[in-house]
N, C-alpha and C positions, 0 to 999 in steps of 0.2 A: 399475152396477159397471164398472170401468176395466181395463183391461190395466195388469199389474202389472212392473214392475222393483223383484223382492224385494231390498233392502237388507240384509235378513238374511240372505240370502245371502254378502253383501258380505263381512259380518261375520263370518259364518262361515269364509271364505277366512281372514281377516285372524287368527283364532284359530288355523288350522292352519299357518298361515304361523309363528307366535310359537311352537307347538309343534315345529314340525322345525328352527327354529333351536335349543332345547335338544340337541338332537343333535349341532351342531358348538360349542355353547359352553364358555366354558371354566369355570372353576367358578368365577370371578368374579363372570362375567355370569349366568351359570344363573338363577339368581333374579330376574333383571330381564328373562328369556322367560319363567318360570313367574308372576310377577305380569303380564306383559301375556298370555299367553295366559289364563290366568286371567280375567280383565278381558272381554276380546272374548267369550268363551265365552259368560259368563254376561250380556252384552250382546243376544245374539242372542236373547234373548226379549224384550227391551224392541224392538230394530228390528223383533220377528215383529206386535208390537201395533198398530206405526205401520203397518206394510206392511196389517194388517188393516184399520185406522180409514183408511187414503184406499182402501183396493180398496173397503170398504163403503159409500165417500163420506159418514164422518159428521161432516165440517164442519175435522179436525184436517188442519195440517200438521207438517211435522218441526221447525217454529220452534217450537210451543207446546209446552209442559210436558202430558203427558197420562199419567194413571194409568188402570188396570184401570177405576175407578169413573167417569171420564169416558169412557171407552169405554163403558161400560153406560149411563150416563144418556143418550147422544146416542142410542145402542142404541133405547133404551124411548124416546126421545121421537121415534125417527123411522119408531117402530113396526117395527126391521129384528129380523124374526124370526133370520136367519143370521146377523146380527154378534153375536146374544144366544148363540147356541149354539157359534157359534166360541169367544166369551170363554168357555163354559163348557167349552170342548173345553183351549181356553188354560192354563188356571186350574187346571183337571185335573191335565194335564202339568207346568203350574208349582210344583205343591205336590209332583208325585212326581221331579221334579228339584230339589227341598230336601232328599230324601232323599238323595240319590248324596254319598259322600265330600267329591267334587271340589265341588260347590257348599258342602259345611262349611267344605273349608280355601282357598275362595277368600274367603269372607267374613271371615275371622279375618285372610289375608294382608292384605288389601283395605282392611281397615277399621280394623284393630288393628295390623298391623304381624307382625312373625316373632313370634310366641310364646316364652315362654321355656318351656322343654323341662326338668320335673323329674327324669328318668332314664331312662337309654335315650336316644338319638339318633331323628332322622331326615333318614332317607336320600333321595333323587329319583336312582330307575334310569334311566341315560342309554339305556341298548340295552333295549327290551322281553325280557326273560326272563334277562339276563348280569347277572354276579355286579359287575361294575362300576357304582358310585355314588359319588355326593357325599354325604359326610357335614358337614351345615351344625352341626348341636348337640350340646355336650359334655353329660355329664350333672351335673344339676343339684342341687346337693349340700345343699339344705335340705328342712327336713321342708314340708312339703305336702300341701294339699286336692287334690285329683288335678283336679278344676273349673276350682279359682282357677289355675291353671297351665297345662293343659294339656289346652283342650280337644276337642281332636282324637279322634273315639271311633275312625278308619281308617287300618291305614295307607295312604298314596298315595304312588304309582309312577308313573313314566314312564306303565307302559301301562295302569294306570287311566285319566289323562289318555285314553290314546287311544281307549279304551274311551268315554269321556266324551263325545269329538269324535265318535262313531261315533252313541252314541245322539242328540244333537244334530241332525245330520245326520237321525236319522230320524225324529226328531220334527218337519225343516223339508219333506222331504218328504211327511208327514201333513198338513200345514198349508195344502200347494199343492193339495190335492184341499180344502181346504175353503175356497179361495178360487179357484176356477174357476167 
């Protein structure tokens, strides 16, 4: 096992950085720091996997294309009991950061594009707790499957976001006790 320079770390700056520019943006840009912070956040578990596959030496660098399941098979074939339990410690965490709002509505941004919004608005709180926001969507005046439109089951604010970056944060410091 090697001394690490956690990347996900990197990444994670790089996600907080795109979050406190929401702060001074103007509501043009808003949306183009909430899809890259967005973006970085949920990056930081893909860089947390490489940072584990070369601290466990199991053969990957950051050129190769490497999923959960290639980290398990180099795992089982190099007989590394700790990269087996990391990935399960990983995997853990990864499925209960599927739950958190912010990973819903980074995937729908991310992949889909804005949503169209069938009633009601949504807002993204510039200041954690003040009554000041951006309102990006009208309400949307046809009848509708609440699914097929709009499916965001949370709403998300500013300081969910930062709620988000927090827990993040403490799931990369969990990480570094299981790669010492």
């Amino acid at each position: 096992m090697i001394a690490m320079d956690f990347h996900s770390e990197k990444k994670l700056q790089e996600a907080e950085f795109f979050l406190g520019k929401i702060y001074e943006a103007t509501e043009d840009e808003i949306l183009y720091y909430v899809s890259a912070f967005l973006s970085a956040w949920r990056s930081v578990f893909d860089f947390l996997l490489y940072d584990a596959a070369i601290f466990f030496e199991l053969g990957f660098n950051r050129n190769e294309d490497m999923r959960p399941w290639h980290f398990r098979w180099a795992a089982k074939r190099l007989e590394n009991v700790q990269a087996l339990k990391f990935l399960s410690w990983w995997d853990s965490n990864l499925s209960n950061l599927r739950k958190d709002p912010v990973f819903e509505q980074r995937s729908i941004i991310i992949h889909r594009g804005i949503p169209e919004i069938p009633s009601g608005t949504i807002t993204i709180e510039v200041l954690p707790g003040s009554t000041t926001a951006y309102t990006y969507y009208e309400s949307y005046e046809k009848d509708y499957i609440k699914n097929d439109f709009y499916p965001l089951e949370h709403d998300v604010t500013f300081s969910t976001y930062e709620q988000a970056l927090d827990k993040m944060q403490s799931i990369l410091l969990e990480a570094k006790k299981h790669l010492n």
